[in-house]
C-alpha positions as a printed NumPy array, in Angstrom:
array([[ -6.35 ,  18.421,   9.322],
       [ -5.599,  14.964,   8.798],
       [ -8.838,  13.296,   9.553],
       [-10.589,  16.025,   7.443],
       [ -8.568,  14.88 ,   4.025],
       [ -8.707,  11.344,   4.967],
       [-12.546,  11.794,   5.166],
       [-12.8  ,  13.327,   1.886],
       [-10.706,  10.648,   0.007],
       [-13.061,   8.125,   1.97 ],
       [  4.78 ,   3.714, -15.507],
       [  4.609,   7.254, -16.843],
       [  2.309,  10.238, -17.645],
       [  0.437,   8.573, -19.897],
       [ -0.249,   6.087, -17.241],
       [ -3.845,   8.19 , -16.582],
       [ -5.047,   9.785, -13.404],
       [ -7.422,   9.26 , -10.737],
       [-10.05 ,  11.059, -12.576],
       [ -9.82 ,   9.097, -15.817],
       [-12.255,   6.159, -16.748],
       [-11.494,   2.85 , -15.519],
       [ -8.555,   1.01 , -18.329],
       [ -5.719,  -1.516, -18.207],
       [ -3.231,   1.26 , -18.355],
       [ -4.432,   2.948, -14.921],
       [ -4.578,  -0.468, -13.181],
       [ -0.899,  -1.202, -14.49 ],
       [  0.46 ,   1.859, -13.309],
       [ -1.202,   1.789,  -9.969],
       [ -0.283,  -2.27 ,  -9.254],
       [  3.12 ,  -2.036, -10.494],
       [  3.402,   1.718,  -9.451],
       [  2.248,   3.584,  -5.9  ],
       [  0.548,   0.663,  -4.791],
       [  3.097,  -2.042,  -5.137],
       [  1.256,  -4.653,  -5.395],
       [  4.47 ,  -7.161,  -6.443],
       [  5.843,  -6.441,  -3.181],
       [  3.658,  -8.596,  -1.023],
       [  2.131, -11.129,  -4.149],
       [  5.162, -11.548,  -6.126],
       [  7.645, -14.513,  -4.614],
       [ 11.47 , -13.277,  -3.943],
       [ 14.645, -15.659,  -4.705],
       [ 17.673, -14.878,  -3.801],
       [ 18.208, -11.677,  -6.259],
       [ 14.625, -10.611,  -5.717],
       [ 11.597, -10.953,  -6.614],
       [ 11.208, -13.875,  -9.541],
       [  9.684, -11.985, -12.952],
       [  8.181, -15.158, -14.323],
       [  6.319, -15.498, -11.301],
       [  4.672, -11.433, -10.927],
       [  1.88 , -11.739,  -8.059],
       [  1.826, -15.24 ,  -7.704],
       [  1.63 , -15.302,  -3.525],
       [  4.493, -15.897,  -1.031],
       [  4.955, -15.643,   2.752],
       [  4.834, -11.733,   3.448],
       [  5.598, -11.82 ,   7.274],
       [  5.608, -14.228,  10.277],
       [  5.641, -13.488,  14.097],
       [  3.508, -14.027,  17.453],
       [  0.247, -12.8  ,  16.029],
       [  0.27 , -13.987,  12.427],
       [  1.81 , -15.973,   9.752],
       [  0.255, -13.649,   6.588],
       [  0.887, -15.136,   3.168],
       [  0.086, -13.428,   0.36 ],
       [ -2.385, -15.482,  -2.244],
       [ -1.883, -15.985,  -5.699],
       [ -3.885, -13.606,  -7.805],
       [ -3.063, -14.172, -10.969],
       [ -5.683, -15.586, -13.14 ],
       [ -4.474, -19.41 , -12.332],
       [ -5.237, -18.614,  -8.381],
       [ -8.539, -18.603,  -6.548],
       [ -9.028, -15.414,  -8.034],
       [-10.198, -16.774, -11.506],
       [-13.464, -18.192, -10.096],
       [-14.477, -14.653,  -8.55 ],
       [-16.603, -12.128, -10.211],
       [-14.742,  -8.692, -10.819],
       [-17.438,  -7.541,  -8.184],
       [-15.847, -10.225,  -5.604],
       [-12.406,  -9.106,  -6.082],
       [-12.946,  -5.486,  -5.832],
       [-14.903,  -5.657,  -3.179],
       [-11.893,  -8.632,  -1.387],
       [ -9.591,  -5.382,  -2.077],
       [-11.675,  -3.017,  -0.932],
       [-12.862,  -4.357,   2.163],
       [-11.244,  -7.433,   2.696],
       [-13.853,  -9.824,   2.233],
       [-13.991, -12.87 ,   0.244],
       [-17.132, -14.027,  -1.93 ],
       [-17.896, -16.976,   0.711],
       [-17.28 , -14.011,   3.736],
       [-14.191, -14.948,   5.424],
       [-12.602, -11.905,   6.2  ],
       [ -8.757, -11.4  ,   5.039],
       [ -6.473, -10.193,   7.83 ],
       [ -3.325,  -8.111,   8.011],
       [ -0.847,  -7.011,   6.708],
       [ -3.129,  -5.898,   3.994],
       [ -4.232,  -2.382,   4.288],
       [ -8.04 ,  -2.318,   4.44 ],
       [ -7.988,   0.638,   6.247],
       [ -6.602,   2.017,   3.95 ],
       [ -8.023,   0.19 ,   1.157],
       [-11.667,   1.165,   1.607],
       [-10.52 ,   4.44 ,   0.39 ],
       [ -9.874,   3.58 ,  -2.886],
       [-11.837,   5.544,  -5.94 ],
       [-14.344,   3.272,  -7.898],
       [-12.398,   3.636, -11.224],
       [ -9.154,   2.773,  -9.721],
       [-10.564,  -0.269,  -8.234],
       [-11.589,  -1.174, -11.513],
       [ -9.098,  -0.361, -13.28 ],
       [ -7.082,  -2.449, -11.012],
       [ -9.187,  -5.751, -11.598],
       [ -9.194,  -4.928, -15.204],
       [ -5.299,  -5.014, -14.999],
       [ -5.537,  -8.009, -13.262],
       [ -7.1  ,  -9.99 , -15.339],
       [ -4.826,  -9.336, -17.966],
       [ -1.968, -10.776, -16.141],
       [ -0.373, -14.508, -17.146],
       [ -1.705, -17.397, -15.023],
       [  1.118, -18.637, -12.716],
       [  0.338, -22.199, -10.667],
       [  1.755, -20.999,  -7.454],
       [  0.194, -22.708,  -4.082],
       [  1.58 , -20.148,  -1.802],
       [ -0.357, -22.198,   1.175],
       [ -2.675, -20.223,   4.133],
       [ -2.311, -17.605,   6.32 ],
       [ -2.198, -18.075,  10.225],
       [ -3.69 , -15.801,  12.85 ],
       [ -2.949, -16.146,  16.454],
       [ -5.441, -13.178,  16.79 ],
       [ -8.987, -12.177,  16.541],
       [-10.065, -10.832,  12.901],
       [-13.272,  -8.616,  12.856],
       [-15.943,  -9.154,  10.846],
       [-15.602,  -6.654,   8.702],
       [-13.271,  -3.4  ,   8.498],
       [-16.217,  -1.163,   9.019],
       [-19.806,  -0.803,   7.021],
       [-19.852,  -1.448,   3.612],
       [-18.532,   0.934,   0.735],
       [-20.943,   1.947,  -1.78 ],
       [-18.851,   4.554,  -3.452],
       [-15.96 ,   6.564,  -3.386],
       [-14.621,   9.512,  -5.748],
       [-11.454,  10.617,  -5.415],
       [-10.081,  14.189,  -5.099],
       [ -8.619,  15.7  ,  -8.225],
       [ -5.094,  14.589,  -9.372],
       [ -2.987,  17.34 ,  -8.33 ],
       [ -0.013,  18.621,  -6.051],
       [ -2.295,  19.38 ,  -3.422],
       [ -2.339,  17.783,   0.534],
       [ -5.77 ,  16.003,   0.195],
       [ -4.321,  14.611,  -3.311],
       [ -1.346,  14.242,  -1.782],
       [ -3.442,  12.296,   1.742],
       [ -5.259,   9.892,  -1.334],
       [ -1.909,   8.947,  -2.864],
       [ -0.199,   8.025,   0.479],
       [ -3.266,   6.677,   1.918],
       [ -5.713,   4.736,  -0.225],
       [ -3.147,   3.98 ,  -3.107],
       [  0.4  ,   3.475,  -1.731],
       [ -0.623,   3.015,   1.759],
       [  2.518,   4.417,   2.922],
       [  0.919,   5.733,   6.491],
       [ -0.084,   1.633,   7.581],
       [  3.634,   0.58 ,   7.536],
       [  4.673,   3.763,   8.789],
       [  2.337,   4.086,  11.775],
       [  2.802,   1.845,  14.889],
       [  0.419,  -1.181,  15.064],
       [ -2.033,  -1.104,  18.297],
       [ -4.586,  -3.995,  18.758],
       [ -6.969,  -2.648,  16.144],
       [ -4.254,  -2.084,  13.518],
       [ -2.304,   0.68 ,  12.449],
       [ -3.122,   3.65 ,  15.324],
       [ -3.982,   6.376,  12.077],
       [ -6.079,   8.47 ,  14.797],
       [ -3.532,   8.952,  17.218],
       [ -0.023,   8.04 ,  15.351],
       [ -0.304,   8.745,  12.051],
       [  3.308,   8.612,  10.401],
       [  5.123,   7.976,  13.771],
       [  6.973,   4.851,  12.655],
       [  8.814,   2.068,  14.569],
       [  6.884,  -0.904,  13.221],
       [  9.207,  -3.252,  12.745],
       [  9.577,  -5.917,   9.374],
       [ 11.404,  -9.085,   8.759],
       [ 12.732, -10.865,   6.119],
       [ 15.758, -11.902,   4.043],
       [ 17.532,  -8.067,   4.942],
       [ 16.938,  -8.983,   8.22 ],
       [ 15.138,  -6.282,  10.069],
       [ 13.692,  -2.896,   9.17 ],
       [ 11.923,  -0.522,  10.91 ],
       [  9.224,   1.897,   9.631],
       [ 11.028,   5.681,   9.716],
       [  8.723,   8.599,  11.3  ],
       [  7.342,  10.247,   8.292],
       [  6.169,  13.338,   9.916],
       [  7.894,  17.064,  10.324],
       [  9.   ,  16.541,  13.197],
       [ 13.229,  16.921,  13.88 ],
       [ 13.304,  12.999,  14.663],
       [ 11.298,  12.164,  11.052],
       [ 11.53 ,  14.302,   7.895],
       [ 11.622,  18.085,   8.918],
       [ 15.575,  18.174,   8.157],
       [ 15.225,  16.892,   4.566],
       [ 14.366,  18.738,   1.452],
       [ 11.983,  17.995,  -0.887],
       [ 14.127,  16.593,  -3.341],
       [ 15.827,  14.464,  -0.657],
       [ 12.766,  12.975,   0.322],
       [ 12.071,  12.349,  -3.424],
       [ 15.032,  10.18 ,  -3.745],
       [ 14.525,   7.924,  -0.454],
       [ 10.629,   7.131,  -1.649],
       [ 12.079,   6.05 ,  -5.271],
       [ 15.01 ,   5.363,  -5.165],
       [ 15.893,   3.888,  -1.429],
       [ 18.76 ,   6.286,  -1.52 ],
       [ 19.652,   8.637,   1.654],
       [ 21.007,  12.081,   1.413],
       [ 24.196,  10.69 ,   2.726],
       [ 24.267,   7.828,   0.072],
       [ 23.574,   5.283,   2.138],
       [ 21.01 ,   2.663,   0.988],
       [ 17.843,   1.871,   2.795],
       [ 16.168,  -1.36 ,   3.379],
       [ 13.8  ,  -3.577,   2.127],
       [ 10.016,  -3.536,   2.187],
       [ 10.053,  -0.174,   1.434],
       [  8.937,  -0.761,  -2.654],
       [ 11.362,   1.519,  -4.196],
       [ 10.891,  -0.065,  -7.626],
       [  7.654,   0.408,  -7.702],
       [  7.412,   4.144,  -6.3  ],
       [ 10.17 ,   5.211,  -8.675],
       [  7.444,   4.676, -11.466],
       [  4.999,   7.553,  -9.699],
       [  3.901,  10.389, -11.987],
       [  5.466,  13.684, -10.79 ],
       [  2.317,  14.914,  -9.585],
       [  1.751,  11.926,  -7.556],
       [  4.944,  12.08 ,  -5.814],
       [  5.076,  16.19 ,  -5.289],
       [  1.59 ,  15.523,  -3.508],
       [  2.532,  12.887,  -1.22 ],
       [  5.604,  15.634,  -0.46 ],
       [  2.735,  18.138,   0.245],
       [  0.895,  15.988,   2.074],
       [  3.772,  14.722,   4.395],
       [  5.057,  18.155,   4.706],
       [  1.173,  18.824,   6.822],
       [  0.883,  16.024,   9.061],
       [  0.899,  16.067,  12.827],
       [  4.859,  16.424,  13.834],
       [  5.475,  13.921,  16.5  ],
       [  8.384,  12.327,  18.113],
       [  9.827,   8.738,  17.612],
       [  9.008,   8.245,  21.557],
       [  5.094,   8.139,  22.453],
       [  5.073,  10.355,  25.464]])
């Protein structure tokens, strides 16, 4: 069922929907809402991430196959020499306007899913921002990057905003990419065909280290949680037991998710594959 809704996706309530015309107020819901942008571009101090400095770049994650920093892309970065063509197709499909292709951890497959007037309305937002001088330096690959992260994308509409699964697949897929951090990583990427919602990728940073939960039905992911359980861990980081969870997991940024958007990634969750934390 899964690869059927993820082939058709190929602030507040006023924030819009994914069905409204492109505007500022969609792209600052979705960059500061489901997709979370600020949790990979904005730098963190030590209380958090630095306000002044919203989606300036910083280091995102460093191990054996990568060093990934996260540019600048406020209008001061490289950014403000790019048409809005450049950067929504750089978002999109992880390619720059000279060609060089962007590598993980950001979520092109994913990405490439995103609906033409949220794209826009997310460069639109953009643009809007402050410009912050922030040299957040290069990324480092000890591994191969492809070309490209598939054939080009010419278009994409979205499925109507409602509390539906394939809503709910569009939410947690193309907008908050919740399914790449919280499906292990093979060779290729995130294993979506095979593992979809497993868990067990690991992430590392000031917390120390946190590992993706298995988001599917299954007894060892979310099958003994209720709805409204599950609410409260995606926005507010909060377990049923009280117990809080971990950083990268963008809690601040998911608490701002319409109600419909947040019942359908629910639904959605609810229908995925059950599988085990162990790969048998």
């Amino acid at each position: 069922m899964h690869s059927r809704i993820l082939a058709a996706v190929c602030l507040a309530a006023t924030a819009g929907t994914a069905n409204a015309e492109p505007s500022v107020e969609r792209g600052e819901y979705l960059v500061r809402g489901p997709m979370g942008c600020g949790n990979c571009h904005t730098p963190m101090g030590p209380e958090g991430f630095i306000a002044d400095m919203e989606l300036a770049g910083r280091l995102v994650e460093q191990n054996e196959m990568f060093t990934a920093i996260a540019p600048n892309i406020t209008p001061a970065g490289a950014v403000q020499d790019w048409s809005d063509a450049e950067l929504a197709r750089a978002i999109r499909e992880g390619i720059r306007p000279d060609g060089s292709v962007i590598g993980p951890p950001m979520p092109f497959a994913f990405y490439k899913g995103i609906g033409d007037d949220d794209l826009m309305s997310v460069v639109m937002f953009l643009r809007t921002l402050p410009g912050v001088e922030n040299d957040a330096g290069k990324s480092a690959y000890n591994i191969p990057l492809a070309p490209a992260y598939g054939p080009p994308v010419e278009s994409v509409t979205p499925p109507e905003a409602a509390v539906t699964a394939e809503y709910g697949a569009y939410v947690a897929g193309p907008m908050a990419h919740c399914m790449e951090c919280h499906t292990p990583m093979g060779p290729q990427g995130p294993m979506i065909d095979t593992d979809l919602g497993r868990g067990g990728f690991e992430f590392h940073g000031p917390w120390g280290t946190s590992v993706a939960s298995n988001l599917t039905p299954h007894e060892d992911g979310i099958a003994g949680y209720s709805d409204d359980e599950l609410k409260a861990m995606i926005t507010e980081g909060v377990r049923p037991d009280g117990s809080a969870m971990r950083p990268p997991m963008p809690y601040g940024h998911f608490a701002m998710m319409t109600d419909t958007d947040l019942d359908a990634v629910v639904v959605y969750l609810r229908q995925l594959r059950p599988l085990s934390d162990t790969v048998e």
